[in-house]
Each structure stands twice: as C-alpha cells, then as structure tokens.
N, C-alpha and C positions, 0 to 999 in steps of 0.2 A: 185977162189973166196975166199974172206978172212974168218976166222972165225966168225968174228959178223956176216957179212951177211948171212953167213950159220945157222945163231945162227937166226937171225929177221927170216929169211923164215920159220925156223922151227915153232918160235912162232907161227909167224903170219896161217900158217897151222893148228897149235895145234889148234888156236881159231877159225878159218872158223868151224873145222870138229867137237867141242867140241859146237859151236852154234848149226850146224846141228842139231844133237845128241838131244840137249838139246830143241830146239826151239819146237818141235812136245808138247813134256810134257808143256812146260810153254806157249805154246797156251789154251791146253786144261784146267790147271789151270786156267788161265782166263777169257776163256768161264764158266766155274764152279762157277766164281766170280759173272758173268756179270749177266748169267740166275738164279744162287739160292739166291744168296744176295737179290736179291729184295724181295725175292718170303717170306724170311723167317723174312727181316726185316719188320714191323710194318710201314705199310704206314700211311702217312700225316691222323690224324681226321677229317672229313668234317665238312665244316665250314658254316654252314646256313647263305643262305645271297641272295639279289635278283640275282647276277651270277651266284649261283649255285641253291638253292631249287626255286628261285622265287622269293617265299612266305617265311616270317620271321617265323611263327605263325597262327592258334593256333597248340602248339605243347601235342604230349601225354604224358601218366606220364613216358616213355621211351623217351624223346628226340626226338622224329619224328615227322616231320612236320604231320598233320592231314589236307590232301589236301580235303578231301570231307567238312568239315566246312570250309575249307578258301574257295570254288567254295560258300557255301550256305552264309557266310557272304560276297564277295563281288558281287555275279551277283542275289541273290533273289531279283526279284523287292518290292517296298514298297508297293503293294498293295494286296499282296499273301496271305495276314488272311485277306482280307476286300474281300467285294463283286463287287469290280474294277474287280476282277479275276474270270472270267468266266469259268476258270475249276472250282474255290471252291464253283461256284454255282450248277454248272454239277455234282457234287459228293455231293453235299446235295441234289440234286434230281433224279439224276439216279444211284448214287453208285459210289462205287472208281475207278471205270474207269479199272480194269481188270489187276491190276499191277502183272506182274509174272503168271502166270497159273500152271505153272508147278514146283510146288514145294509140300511140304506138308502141309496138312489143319493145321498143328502147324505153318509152317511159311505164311500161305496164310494168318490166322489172325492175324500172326506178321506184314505183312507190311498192311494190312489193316488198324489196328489200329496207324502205324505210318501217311498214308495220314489223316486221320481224327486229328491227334493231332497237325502236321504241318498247317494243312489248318483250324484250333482254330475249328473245327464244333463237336458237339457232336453225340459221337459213337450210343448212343442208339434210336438216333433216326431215323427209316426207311427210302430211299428214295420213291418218291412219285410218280415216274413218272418211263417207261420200254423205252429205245432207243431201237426200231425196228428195225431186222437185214437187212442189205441191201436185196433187190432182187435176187442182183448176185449171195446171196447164198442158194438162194431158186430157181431160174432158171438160168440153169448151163452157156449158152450161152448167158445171157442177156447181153446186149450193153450198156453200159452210157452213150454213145454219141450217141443216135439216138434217134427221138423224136418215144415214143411210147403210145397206150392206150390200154383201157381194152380188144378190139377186140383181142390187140395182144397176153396180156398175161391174161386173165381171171380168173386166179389161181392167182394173183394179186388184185382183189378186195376188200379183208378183208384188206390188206394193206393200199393202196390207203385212205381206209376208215379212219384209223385209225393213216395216220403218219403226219398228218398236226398239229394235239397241240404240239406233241411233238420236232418235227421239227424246231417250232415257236418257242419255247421258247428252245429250243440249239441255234436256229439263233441268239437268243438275248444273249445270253453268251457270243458268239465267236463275236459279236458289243462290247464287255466292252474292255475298254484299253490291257489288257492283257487275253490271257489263259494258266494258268501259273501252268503246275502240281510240287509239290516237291519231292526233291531226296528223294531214298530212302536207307536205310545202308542196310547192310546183315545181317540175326542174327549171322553168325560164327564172325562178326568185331565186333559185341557188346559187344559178348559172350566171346571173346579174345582177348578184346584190340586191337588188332592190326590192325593201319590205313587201310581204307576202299582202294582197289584195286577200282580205277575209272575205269579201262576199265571193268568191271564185275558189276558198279554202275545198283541199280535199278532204270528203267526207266518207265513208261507207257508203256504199248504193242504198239509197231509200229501199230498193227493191229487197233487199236483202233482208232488214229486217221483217218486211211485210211476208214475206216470202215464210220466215222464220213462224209467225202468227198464223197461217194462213194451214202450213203444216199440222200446226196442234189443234187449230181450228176444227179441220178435216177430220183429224183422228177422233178430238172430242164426236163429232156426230157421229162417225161409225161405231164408239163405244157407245152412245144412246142406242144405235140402233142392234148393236147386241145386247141391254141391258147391261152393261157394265157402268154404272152410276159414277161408281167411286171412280175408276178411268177416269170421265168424263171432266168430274169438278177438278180432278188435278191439272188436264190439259187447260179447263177455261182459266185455272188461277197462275198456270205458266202465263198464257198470254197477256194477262194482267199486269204481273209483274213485269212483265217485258217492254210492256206500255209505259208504267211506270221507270221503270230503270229509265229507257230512251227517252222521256223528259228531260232526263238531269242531263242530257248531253250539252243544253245552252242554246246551238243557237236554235231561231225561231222555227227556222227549215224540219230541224228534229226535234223539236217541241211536236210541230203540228205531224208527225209519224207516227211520235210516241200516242198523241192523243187518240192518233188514225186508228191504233194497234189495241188501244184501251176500249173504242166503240165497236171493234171487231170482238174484243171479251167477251164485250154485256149482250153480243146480239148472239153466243153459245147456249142453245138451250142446256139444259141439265136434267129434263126428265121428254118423255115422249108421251106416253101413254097409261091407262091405269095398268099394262103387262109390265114397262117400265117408269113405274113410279117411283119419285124419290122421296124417303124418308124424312121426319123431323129431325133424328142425328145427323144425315148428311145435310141436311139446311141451315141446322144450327153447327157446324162445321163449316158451313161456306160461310155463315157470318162472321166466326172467332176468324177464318182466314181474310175475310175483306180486311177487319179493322190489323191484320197484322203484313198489310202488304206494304212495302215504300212509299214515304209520300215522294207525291208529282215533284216535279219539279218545277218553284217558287217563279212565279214571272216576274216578281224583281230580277231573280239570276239570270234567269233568261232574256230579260229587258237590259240588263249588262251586257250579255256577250253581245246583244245586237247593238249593245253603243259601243264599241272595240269596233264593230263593223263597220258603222257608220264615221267613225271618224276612222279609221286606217284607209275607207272610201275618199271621206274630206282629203287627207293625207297623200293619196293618190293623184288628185286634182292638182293640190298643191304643186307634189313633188311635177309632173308635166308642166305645169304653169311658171316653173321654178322663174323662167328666163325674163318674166312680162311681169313685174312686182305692180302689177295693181290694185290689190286686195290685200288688205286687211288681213290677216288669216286670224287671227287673234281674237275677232268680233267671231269668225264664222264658228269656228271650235265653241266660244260662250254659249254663243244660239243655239247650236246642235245640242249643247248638254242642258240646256237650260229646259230645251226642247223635254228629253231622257229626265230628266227630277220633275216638270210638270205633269208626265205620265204618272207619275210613281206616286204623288200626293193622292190623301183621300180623295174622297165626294167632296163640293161639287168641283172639283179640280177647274179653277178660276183662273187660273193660269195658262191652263193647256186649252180652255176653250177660247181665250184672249189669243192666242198663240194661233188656232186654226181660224179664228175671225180676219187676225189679220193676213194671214197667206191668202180666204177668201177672198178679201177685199181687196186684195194686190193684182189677183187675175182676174177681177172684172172691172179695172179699170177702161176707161176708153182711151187709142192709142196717144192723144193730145194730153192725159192726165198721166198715160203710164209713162209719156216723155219727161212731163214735169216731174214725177217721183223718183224717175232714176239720176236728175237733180239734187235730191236732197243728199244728205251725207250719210254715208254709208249703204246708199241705195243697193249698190252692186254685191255687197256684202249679204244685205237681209233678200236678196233675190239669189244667192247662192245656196242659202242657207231654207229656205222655199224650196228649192228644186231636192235636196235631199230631204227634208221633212215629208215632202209630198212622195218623194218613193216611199217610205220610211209607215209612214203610216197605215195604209189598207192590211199590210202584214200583221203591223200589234192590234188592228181593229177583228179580225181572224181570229190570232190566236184567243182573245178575249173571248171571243162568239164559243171559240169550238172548246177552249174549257167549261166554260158555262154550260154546253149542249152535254160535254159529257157528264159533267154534274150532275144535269139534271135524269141523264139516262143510268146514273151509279143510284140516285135515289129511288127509281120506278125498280132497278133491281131489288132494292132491299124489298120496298113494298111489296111487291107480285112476290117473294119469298115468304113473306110475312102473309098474305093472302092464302098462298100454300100450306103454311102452319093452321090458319084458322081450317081451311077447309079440312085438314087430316087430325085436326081435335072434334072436328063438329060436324064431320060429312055431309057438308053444305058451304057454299061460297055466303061470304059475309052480304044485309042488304044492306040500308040505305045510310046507317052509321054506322060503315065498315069503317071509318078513321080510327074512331076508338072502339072499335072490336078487335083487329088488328095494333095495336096502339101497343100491347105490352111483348109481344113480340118483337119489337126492336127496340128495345133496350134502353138505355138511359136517352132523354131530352128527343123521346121519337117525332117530337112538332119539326124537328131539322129535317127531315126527310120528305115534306109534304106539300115545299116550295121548291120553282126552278131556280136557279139561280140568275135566268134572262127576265124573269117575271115575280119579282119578290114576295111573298103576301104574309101578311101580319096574320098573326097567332090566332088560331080559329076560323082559317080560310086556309085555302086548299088551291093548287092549279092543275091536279090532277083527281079524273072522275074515273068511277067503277061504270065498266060495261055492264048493264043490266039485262040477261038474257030471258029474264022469267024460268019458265018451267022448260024452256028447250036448249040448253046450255048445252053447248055443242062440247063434244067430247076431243076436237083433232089438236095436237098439239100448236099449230099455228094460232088460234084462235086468242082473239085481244083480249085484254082483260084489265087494261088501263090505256088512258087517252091522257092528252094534256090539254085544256081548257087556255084559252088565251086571255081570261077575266077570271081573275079569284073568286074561287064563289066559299060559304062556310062550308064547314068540314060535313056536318050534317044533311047538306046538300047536293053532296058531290058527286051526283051516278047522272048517268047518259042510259038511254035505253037503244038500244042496236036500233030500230024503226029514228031515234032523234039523230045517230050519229050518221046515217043512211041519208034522211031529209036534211041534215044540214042545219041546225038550228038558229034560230035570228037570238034567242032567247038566252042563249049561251055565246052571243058572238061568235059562233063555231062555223066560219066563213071558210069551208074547205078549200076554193078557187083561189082566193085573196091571203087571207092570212088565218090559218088554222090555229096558231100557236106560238107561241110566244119567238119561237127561230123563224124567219125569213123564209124558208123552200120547205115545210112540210112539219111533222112533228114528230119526238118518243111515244113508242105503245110496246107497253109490255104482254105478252103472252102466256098464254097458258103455260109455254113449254119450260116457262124461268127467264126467256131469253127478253132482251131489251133490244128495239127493232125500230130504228128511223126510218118513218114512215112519208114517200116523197108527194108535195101537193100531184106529180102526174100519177098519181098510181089511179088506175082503171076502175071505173064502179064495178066493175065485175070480179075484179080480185079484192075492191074494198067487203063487197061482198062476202065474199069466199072468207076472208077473215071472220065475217063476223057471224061465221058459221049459218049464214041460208043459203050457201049454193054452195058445190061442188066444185074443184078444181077443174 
C-alpha cells in the first residue's frame, strides 16, 4: 500500500474516532440549547385579539381583558332594571334570593347590596312577602310526584294555608319574559383589581331556584290530590318555564339546574285517578302551552359563556405566572378556542375528535417518550392547553347527555298525553299500532316525537314501547305505560308486555342490570298519571313490580 493511502486511512480514522469522542458532548450541548434557550428567552407578548382572548375589551388598568364585564355587557338582557325581569321583582318582594350563604356578614352585605344596585331597586326598602320552604324540608320522605292531602300529611295544614298568595304572585314573575338574576364580583376582585376568576363567579344559590320548583312541585300534587286539575297543570307549566328561563342564564353550572328543574316538570302528574281525571280540553291546553313555553337555552350560548371561563381561567394562570415568561400564551388561548369551534361544528366533528386523540395519546405516553415530547416545541404550551381541556370536557359531555335525557322525557310527555286522548275518545288504551292510533293527536310532523334524542331512529322505528297490560290494566296512578327500548324496533312493533319487561328480554336487548336504554344509569317511563319518571337501573324488583301494577305497595 502506497503512502498517501496509508496517509487518507489514517486521516480518515483520526476523524471517525475524534467524531466519536466529540459527538456525546456536542449532543448534549444542544440539547442545552434546545430545552434552556427557550426557557430563558422572553417569549412572544400576547396579543388580544378575537383568536386568542375572544373578547377585545373592556380591559383593566393592567392590560387584562376583564371577562366578567364583557359576559355582563354582552349577554345582560335589556330588561334586567325593568319589571320585564321577574327575579327583580322577586327580590323587591321576597329578598335577594340567598346569594352566597357561606361567607361573612361583611361580605353577605357586600353582595347583598350589589343585587339591589344591579337590579336599580332600593336597599332600604324591606321585602314584603316570605317564600315558604318546600315540605321536603319539613317532611323528610315527602314525594313531589304523588298526588297528596291533609289526611296524608296533617303537619302540613298551616302550609297548605298560607302558600297560595305567595305562590301566585312568584307564578306571575317567572310569566314575565325573563328571570334574569345579576352577576355578581367577589369583594377580593374589587378589593385587588384583579379580573374576576369566572369559574369562582357569584351566582344565585342552585338551591334557590330548585327550592322555587320544588314548591309548585308540591302544590301541584296536593291540587291532584284535591281534584283541582286546572291548579295542577298551571303549577307543572310554572316549573317549566322556570326550567327554561334558568337555561338562558349561560354558564354550564345553570344550564344543568335549569335542565334539573325541567325533569322535575315532566315527572308532575296531572291527573290521579278516574275520580280525578283529566279532560281532552285540559290536555289539549297542556299542548298549545308546551309549544308556547321559551325555548331552552341554545348550547352554543352556553358553550360561549364556558369559553369566557375557560380563558378568564387561562388568564388567571397567566396573570400568577406573569414573572417566569415561559410560555407562549398566544398558542395556549388558539388551542383553547380552537378547542370551543371544534365542539360547535356538525357530525362527525373531525376536529374535536383529532383534538381528544391527541390529549389521549399525550397521557399515555411512557415516562422516556413523555421526556422526549416535552422536547419538541411548544410542548409545554399543548400540555397547558391539555390540562384545561381535560377539566373542560366531562362538563359539556353532561350537559349534552342531560339535554338529550330531557328531550327525550318532553317526548314520552307528549306521547302518554296523546295515549290519554286516545283512551278518552275510545275507552280503551291503544294496542299494538298504537304509534298511528295515537299519531293525530300530536299535531303537525308527529314522527319527531317517537325518537330519543341519545338514540336516533329513522322514520318508521320507534325507541319507545307500550306496556301491554292485557285484560288487567291496573288502575293506580303510578302505573307505566311507556318504556324506552335501547334498539329501534318499527313503529308497529313497539309494545312490551309487563311478564317481558319483568323477565328482562334478550330479544329486545332490554338488559335491565347493564344497559336498559339508551342513558347510562337507568331510563324515561311515563305513567299513567301524565307524569315523565326517570326510572334508576337500582330500583328494586319489587317496586319494579308495584309499577307494573302486580303487587301492591
């Protein structure tokens, strides 16, 4: 071999084994680069703008959006200091409605006198009128849904006595267009400047308005149980609407109340017995009042005021973190909204399930993989933006379920109405094509009534069956008279017979233990009495029973 080539091998050697050598250190130099360069350089300043805050303005005397004013100037309705707004008449005559309980008598008469100065009424003047507290919490096992009287509960009489003015005139509140309480700040954000934390926003006491349902609830069954009819359907269609108004308040919190207050409606009977039966005019007046009640309120709007929350959340982060500029904020705000419009798009929303693949895929990495990903660039960013998403979610997965549930319990109301009409045109329950026997009694395009909305089924299928009692059709007002089916079956197929609902049927999928129905823990059964009645997978064979009229209470 000649010299040079003895000379090139050499080289060539010297640099294989001097890269070796060298490449471990100038790796790790630039790992050094990669993780603390960012960390130490001064990321990008956020740049207010609808992709990132939303909201432009109004901002505080530090640059921060101030998301509790942008919620109260754009979703206050116009009638909130006028007497359109049946809470600001409610709190000039019964008081401010119970906001916060649990705080101190300095800040109890701090948010006191904020409802009164939001809602134009003056502080010094007393209310004039006591809302009486429900029964339930004066007798411990009392039932809202069963028609009852003073025999039953006789330590109920001073009540009874005394809750009809006041009653009357809440009914007529919760009739005005709106019942519409105002936000309210915390004294530490007055006290400190610093933007109001929405998820921590004061609200009205949940209890309060259930409290408010729970009253007319009550009354409705005593008027069943004096035959007072007409009583009755006014009290169910107060609490209705009261369901509905509390929709529209926004966020998710009082979505899922209103909806709570809307399933307490449909589960009010409206008649008892053939001694109090209700009429075709009162039936067909509960329908012209369904279709004239408020609609709900839209989960778009309410999928807004939870993105105000969730970035005023972000915002909060921020503002603590102000001092350590390591983050991006600018990517996190994108992500969170991008997060809020992939909810919002149709079927099959391709975006929002790309968006929960990769938060999966991010927490079950293993620890040597989740080190290299928080590598990559903007790692620290799309794991910020993870941690809110993942609170963020199970909430709108909820409220999705429980409008659907109650959909589907506003349809089995028409139906069991419209069951009612056939039986008091034909003094006979509908048999086994009771879909279209029933069918012209509700009204224009009656196929919209005959699916759930957790369980969709095309035109000529049904998710809801008639109980078939035969020749021994129990007479008690509790007594079922609709189920829901967790498989579409056709319309002309749709009955159960009390012995299949009892065995449990394979043939209907009607897997009581597992999954009865199309909701997760149990299913809608309507009743004889009118009432709509979520029926839980623990309920007992013995009160399943009892329902289906072969045993006795």
């Amino acid at each position: 071999m000649s010299n040079a080539k003895k000379s090139f091998w050499k080289s060539r050697t010297f640099f294989v084994l001097l890269s070796l050598i060298a490449a471990p250190p100038l790796l790790f130099v630039l790992l050094v680069v990669w993780v603390v360069i960012p960390v130490l350089l001064p990321n990008p300043p956020l740049v207010i703008s609808e992709e990132t805050t939303r909201v432009t303005g109004p901002l505080t005397n530090k640059g921060y959006i101030d998301f509790f004013k942008a919620l109260e100037e754009r979703y206050y309705p116009p009638e909130l200091t006028t007497d359109e707004n049946g809470f600001r008449i409610f709190v000039r005559q019964f008081g401010d409605g119970g906001y916060s309980h649990d705080v101190t008598p300095e800040d109890r008469e701090f948010y006191r006198r904020q409802v009164y100065e939001k809602l134009e009424l003056n502080l010094d003047v007393p209310p004039t009128m006591t809302l009486l507290l429900p029964p339930g919490e004066i007798v411990e096992d009392f039932d809202y849904g069963q028609p009852w009287t003073l025999e039953d509960y006789p330590m109920l009489a001073d009540w009874v006595n005394e809750m009809d003015e006041p009653l009357d005139a809440l009914a007529e509140m919760i009739r005005k267009p709106v019942f519409y309480p105002p936000l309210l700040q915390s004294p530490e954000s007055v006290k400190s400047g610093k933007p109001q934390l929405l998820v921590s926003i004061i609200l009205p006491d949940g209890l309060l308005f259930r409290n408010i349902g729970r009253v007319f609830a009550a009354r409705a069954a005593y008027r069943i149980g004096q035959g007072n009819i007409d009583g009755a359907i006014e009290d169910k269609l107060t609490v209705h609407r009261l369901g509905r108004l509390t929709t529209q308040r926004g966020f998710l919190t009082q979505y899922l109340v209103g909806i709570a207050i809307e399933n307490m409606a449909v589960a009010i009977p409206i008649s008892a017995n053939s001694e109090h039966s209700i009429t075709q005019e009162q039936i067909q007046r509960v329908f012209e009042r369904f279709d004239a009640l408020p609609q709900r309120g839209s989960f778009r709007e309410t999928l807004e005021w939870d993105r105000y929350t969730g970035l005023s959340a972000i915002q909060d982060v921020q503002i603590e973190g102000s001092s350590r500029r390591t983050l991006n904020w600018n990517i996190i705000y994108r992500r969170m909204n991008d997060m809020y419009d992939a909810i919002l798009q149709p079927p099959p929303q391709t975006e929002y399930a790309a968006i929960l693949t990769e938060i999966d895929e991010a927490s079950d990495l293993t620890p040597w993989k989740r080190l290299a990903w928080m590598m990559t660039p903007y790692s620290r960013e799309k794991a910020m933006t993870h941690m809110f998403i993942a609170l963020m979610i199970p909430a709108v997965d909820a409220i999705l379920e429980a409008t659907r549930r109650t959909e589907c319990a506003e349809n089995m109301q028409r139906l069991v109405l419209a069951i009612k009409l056939y039986q008091l045109d034909n003094r006979t329950l509908p048999d086994g094509n009771w879909a279209e026997q029933i069918a012209k009694y509700l009204g224009e395009n009656p196929e919209q009534y005959f699916s759930c909305p957790s369980n969709p089924s095309v035109n000529g299928e049904t998710t809801y069956a008639l109980v078939q009692y035969g020749d021994n059709v129990p007479e008690h007002y509790e007594a079922i008279l609709l189920v829901e089916l967790k498989v579409p079956v056709p319309l002309d197929k749709a009955v159960i017979t009390v012995d299949e609902v009892l065995a449990l049927p394979k043939n209907y999928d009607y897997d009581w233990k597992s999954n009865p129905s199309p909701h997760s823990d149990g299913m809608n059964t309507a009743r004889r009495s009118g009432a709509v009645v979520f029926l839980s997978m623990g309920v007992s064979e013995s009160e399943l029973s009892h329902l289906l009229g072969r045993s006795e209470k």
